[in-house]
C-alpha positions in Angstrom: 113.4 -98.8 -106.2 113.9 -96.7 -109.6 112.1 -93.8 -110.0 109.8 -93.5 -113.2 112.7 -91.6 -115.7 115.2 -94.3 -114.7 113.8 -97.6 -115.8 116.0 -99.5 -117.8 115.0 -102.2 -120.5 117.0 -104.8 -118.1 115.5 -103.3 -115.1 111.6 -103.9 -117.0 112.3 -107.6 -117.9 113.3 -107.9 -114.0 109.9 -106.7 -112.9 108.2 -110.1 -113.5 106.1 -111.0 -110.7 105.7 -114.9 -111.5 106.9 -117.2 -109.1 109.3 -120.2 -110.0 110.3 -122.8 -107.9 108.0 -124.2 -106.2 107.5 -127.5 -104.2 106.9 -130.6 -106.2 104.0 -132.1 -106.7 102.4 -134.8 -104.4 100.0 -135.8 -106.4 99.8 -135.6 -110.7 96.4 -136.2 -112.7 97.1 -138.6 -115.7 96.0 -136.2 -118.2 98.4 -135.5 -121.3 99.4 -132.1 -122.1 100.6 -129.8 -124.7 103.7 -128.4 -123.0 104.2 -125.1 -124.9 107.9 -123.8 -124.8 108.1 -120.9 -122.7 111.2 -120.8 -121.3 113.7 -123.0 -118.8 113.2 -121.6 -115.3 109.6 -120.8 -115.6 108.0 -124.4 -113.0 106.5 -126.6 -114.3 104.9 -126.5 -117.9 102.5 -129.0 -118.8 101.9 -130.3 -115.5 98.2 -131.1 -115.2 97.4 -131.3 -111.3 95.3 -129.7 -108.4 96.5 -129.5 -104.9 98.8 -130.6 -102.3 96.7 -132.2 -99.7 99.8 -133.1 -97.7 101.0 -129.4 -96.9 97.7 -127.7 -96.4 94.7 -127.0 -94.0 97.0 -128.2 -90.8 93.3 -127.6 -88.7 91.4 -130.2 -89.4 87.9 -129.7 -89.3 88.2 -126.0 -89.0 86.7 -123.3 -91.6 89.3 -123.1 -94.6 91.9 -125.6 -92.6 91.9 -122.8 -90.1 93.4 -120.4 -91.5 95.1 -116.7 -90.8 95.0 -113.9 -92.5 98.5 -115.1 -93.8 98.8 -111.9 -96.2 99.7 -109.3 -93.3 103.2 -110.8 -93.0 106.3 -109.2 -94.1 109.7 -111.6 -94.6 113.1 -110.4 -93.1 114.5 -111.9 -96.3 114.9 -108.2 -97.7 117.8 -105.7 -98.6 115.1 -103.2 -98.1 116.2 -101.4 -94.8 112.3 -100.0 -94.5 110.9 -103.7 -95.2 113.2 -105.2 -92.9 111.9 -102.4 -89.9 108.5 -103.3 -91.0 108.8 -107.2 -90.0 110.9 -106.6 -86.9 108.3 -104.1 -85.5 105.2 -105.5 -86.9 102.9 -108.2 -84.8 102.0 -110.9 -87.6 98.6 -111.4 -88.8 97.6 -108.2 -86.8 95.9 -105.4 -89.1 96.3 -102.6 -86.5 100.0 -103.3 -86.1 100.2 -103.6 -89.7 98.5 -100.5 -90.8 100.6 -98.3 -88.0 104.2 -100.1 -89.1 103.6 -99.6 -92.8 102.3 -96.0 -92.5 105.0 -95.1 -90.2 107.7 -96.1 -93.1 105.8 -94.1 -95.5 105.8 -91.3 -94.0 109.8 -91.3 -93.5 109.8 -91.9 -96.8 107.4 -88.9 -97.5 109.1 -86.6 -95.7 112.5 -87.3 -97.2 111.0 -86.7 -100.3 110.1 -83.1 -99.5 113.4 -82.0 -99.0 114.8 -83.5 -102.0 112.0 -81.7 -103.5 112.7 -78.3 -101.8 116.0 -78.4 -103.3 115.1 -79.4 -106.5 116.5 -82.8 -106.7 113.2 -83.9 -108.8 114.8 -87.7 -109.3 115.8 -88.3 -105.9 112.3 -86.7 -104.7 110.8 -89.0 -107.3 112.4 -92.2 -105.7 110.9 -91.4 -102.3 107.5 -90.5 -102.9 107.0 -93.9 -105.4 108.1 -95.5 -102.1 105.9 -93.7 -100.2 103.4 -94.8 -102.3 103.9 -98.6 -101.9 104.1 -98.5 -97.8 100.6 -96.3 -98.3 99.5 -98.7 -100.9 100.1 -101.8 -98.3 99.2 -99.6 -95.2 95.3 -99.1 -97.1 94.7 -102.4 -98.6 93.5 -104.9 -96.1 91.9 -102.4 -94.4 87.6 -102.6 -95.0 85.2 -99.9 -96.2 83.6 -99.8 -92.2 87.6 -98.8 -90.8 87.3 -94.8 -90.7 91.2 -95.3 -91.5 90.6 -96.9 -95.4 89.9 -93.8 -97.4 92.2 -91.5 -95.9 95.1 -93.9 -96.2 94.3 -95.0 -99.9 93.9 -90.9 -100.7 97.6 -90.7 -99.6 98.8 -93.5 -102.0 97.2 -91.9 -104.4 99.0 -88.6 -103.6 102.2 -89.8 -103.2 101.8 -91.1 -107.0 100.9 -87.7 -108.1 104.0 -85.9 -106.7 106.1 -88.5 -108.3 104.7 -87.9 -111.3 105.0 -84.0 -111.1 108.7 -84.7 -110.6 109.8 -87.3 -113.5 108.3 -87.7 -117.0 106.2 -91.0 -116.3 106.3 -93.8 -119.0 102.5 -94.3 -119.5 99.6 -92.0 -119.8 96.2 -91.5 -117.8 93.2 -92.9 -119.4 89.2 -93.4 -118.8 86.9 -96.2 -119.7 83.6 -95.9 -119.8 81.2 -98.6 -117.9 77.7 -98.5 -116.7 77.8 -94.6 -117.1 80.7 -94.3 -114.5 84.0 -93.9 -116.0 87.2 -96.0 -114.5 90.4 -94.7 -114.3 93.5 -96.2 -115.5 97.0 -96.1 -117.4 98.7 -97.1 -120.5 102.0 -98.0 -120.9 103.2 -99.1 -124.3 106.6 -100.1 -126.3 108.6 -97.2 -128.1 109.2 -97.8 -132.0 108.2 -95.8 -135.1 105.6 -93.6 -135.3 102.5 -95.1 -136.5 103.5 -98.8 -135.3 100.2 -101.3 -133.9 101.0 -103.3 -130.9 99.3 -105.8 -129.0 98.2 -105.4 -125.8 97.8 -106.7 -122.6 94.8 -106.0 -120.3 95.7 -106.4 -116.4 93.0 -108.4 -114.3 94.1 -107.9 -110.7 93.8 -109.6 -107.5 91.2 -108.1 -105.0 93.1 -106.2 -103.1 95.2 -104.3 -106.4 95.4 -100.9 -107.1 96.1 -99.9 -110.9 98.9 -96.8 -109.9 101.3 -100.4 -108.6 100.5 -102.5 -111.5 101.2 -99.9 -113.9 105.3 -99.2 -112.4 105.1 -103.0 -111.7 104.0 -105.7 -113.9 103.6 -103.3 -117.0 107.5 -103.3 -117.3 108.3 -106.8 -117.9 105.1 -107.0 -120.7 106.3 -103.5 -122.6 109.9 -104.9 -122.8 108.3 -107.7 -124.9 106.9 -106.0 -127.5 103.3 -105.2 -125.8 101.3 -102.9 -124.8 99.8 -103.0 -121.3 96.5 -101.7 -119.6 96.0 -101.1 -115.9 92.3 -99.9 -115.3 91.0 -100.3 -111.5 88.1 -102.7 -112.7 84.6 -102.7 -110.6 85.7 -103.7 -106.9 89.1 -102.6 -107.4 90.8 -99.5 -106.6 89.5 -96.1 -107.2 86.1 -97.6 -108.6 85.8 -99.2 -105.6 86.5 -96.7 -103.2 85.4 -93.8 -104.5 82.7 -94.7 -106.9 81.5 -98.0 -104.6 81.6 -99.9 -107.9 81.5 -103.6 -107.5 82.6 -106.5 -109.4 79.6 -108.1 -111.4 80.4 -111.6 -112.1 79.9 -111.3 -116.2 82.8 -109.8 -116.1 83.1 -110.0 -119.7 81.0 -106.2 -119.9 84.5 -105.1 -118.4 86.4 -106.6 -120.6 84.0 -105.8 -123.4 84.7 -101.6 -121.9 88.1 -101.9 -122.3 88.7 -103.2 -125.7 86.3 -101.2 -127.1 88.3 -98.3 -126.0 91.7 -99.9 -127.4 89.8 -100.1 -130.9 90.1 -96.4 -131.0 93.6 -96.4 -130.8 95.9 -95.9 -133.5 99.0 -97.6 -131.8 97.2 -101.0 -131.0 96.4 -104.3 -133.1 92.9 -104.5 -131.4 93.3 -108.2 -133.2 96.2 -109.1 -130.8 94.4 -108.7 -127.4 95.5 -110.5 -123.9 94.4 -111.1 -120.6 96.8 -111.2 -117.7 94.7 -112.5 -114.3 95.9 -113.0 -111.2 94.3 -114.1 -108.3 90.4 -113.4 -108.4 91.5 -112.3 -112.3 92.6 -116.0 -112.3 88.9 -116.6 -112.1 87.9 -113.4 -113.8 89.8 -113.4 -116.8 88.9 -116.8 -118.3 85.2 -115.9 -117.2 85.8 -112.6 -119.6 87.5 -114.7 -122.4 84.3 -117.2 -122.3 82.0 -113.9 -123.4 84.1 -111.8 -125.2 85.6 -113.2 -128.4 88.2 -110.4 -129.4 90.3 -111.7 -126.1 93.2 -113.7 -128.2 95.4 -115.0 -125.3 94.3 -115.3 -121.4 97.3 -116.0 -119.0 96.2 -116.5 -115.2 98.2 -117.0 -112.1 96.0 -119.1 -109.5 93.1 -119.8 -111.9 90.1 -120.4 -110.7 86.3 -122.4 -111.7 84.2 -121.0 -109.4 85.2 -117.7 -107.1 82.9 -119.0 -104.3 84.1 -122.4 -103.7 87.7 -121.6 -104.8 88.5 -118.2 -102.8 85.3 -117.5 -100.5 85.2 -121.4 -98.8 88.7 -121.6 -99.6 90.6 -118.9 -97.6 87.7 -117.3 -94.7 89.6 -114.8 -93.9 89.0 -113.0 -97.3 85.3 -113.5 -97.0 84.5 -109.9 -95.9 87.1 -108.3 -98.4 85.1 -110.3 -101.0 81.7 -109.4 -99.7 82.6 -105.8 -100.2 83.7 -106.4 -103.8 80.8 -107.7 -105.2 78.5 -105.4 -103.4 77.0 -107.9 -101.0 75.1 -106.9 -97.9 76.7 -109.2 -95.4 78.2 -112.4 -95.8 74.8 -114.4 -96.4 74.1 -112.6 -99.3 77.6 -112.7 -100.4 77.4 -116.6 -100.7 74.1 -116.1 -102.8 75.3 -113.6 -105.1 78.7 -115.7 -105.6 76.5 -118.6 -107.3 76.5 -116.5 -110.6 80.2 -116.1 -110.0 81.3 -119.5 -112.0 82.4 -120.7 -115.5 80.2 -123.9 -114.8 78.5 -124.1 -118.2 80.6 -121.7 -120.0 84.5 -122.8 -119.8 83.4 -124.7 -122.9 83.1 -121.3 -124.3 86.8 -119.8 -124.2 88.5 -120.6 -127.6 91.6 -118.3 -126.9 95.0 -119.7 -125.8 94.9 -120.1 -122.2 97.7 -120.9 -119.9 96.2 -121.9 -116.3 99.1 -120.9 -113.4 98.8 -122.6 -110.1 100.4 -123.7 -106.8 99.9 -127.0 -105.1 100.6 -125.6 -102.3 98.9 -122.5 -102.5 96.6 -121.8 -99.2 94.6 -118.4 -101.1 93.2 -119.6 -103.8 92.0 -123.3 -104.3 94.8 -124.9 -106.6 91.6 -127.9 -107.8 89.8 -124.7 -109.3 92.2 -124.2 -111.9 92.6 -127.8 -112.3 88.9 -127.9 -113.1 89.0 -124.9 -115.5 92.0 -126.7 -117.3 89.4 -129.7 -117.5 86.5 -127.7 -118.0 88.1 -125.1 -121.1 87.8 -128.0 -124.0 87.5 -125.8 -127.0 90.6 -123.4 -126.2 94.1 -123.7 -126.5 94.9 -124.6 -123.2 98.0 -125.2 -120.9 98.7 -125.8 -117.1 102.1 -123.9 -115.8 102.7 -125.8 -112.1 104.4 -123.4 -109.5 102.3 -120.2 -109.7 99.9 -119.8 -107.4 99.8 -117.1 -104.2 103.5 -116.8 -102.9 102.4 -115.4 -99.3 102.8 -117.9 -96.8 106.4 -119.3 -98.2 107.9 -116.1 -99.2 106.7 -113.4 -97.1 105.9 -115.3 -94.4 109.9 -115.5 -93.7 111.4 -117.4 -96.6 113.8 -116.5 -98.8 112.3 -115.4 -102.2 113.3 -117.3 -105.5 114.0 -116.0 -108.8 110.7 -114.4 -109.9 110.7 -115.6 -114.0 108.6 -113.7 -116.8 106.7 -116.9 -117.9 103.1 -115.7 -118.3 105.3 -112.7 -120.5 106.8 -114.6 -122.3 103.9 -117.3 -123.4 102.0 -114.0 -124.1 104.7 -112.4 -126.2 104.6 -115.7 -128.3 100.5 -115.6 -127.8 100.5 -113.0 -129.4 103.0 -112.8 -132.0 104.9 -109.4 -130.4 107.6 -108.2 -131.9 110.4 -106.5 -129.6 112.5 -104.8 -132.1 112.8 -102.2 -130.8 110.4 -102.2 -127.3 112.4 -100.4 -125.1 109.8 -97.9 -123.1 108.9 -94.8 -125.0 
């Protein structure tokens, strides 16, 4: 892991998190497409299709084919030597053995970096506290806002990302966005170039369980080294709003959006006309929802899209239910399914005229790969485009299979989306 200062332009373009690769198809819908080129080792482009019925929901008759909670696995196929400790010690599928394992490799990791740091090796200290912060970061996640553990263990993320930053000169800056009288926090993170120069940028919708401090040393990388600007704000039920401001999700997410652009307008180094979406996850459902209400989104690029985040996620995968519950500010599960009726693009799909490119997986057990199949059918008036092979990656690669090359598509259909230029885009 580089720390902040060290981050080359190859070493950006290699943080890509896309997922090429995966299995064929079993079953195709006869509906042509507008292949767009975006590169050779990207999946599938212009494959129009929903799901794999042949390698899912083994449990017949069982909630959600039965499933696990098939995120709290980590592969041996690593050169990490902390990773690897973490699967060999860890019980599968078992929060309290995942919570102890991955705190027990960050603090190791937090305690080397104090002595680098107590003799001044400010890189090297650097290195060890952003890794720190990751084995925090997946320590707090899964954990719910009832577990007396989940604030504590999200405050030391959040710490460990602070020392790193006292050490190194970090390649974004901190920002605020105003919404509903609360401000969320964030970062920017844009291309170098002449003083004065606009840039598009790229707004990050995140998966439920994301915290802005990883997508901004993560994701950003690959997007800056395009030509583009890139925003990580922890949205309503994400992050820091979430957990210390218990701001949830509302499901016209298009105010967010709205929040966010409104604060790139006052920037001098964006082209507030060149403005993209990157969702993943429940921002595969919440960014086309955005783009369907707010008409200065340009370009929305989604892996796992997603129609309708109750039938798609909620019915789809059980053993997010709770995790989704708390998001959105629900009482109890009950209410949850209520409020998650207002959480569709039924009747408004028709409404996004942007580009859209709709990532899925056929095989994908998190998110309902028919729901972006349905948003492909359902987005008439925008430019649209299916991109087989990027759904959720869990239960194939960290689940103990060896991970493929992870390709920049949705970059690079966005650099093209949005006409970026990467003369000279190395990171400022």
């Amino acid at each position: 892991m580089k720390p902040w200062s060290s981050l080359s332009r190859r070493h950006l373009i290699q943080l890509g998190f896309a997922t090429a690769g995966a299995p064929a198809l079993a079953r195709m819908f006869g509906i042509p497409a507008r292949a767009q080129d975006v590169g050779p080792a990207i999946g599938r482009p212009g494959v129009i299709g929903g799901r794999d019925e042949k390698v899912l929901f083994p449990g017949k008759g069982l909630p959600g084919g039965g499933q696990l909670e098939i995120r709290l696995v980590q592969s041996m196929y690593t050169s990490d030597a902390d990773e690897l400790e973490v699967a060999q010690r860890a019980r599968p599928y078992d929060p309290d053995s995942w919570h102890t394992e991955w705190m027990r490799v960050g603090e190791k990791n937090e305690r080397v970096a104090d002595g680098y740091a107590a003799q001044g090796f400010k890189v090297s200290a650097a290195e060890h506290y952003r890794r720190a912060q990751d084995f925090y970061g997946n320590a707090a996640w899964p954990l719910p806002d009832t577990d007396r553990r989940m604030l504590p263990s999200y405050q030391r993320m959040r710490d460990m990302f602070e020392k790193a930053g006292r050490m190194v000169r970090a390649p974004f800056e901190r920002i605020t966005v105003g919404f509903d009288g609360k401000q969320l926090e964030g970062y920017f993170r844009k291309p170098g170039g002449a003083s004065g120069r606009k840039v598009p940028a790229v707004i990050a919708f995140q998966r439920a369980d994301t915290m802005a401090e990883n997508t901004i040393v993560g994701a950003a990388g690959s997007y800056v080294a395009r030509g583009m600007a890139y925003v990580a704000v922890d949205f309503p039920g994400q992050g820091s709003a979430l957990r210390l401001q218990d701001l949830h999700l509302p499901p016209d997410t298009e105010r967010v959006l709205k929040a966010i652009i409104d604060y790139l307008e006052t920037r001098q180094d964006v082209d507030a006309a060149r403005i993209g979406v990157h969702g993943i996850s429940m921002g595969g459902w919440g960014a086309p929802r955005a783009a369907s209400g707010e008409k200065r989104i340009k370009a929305v690029a989604v892996a796992a899209g997603s129609f309708d985040l109750g039938a798609d996620l909620f019915d789809y995968y059980p053993p997010i239910q709770d995790r989704v519950r708390w998001i959105i500010g629900a009482r109890d599960l009950g209410d949850a399914r209520r409020k998650l009726r207002d959480y569709t693009l039924e009747g408004r799909a028709d409404r996004i005229e942007s580009a859209l490119l709709v990532g899925y997986g056929a095989d994908d057990r998190i998110m309902d790969p028919q729901g972006a199949y349905r948003l492909y059918q359902a987005a008439v008036n925008a430019k649209r485009d299916m991109l087989a092979g990027l759904g959720h990656p869990q239960h194939n690669v960290r689940a103990g299979g060896p991970r493929g090359e992870r390709s920049a598509s949705l970059q690079d259909w966005m650099m093209k989306a949005l006409r970026a230029d990467t003369d000279g885009a190395a990171t400022a």
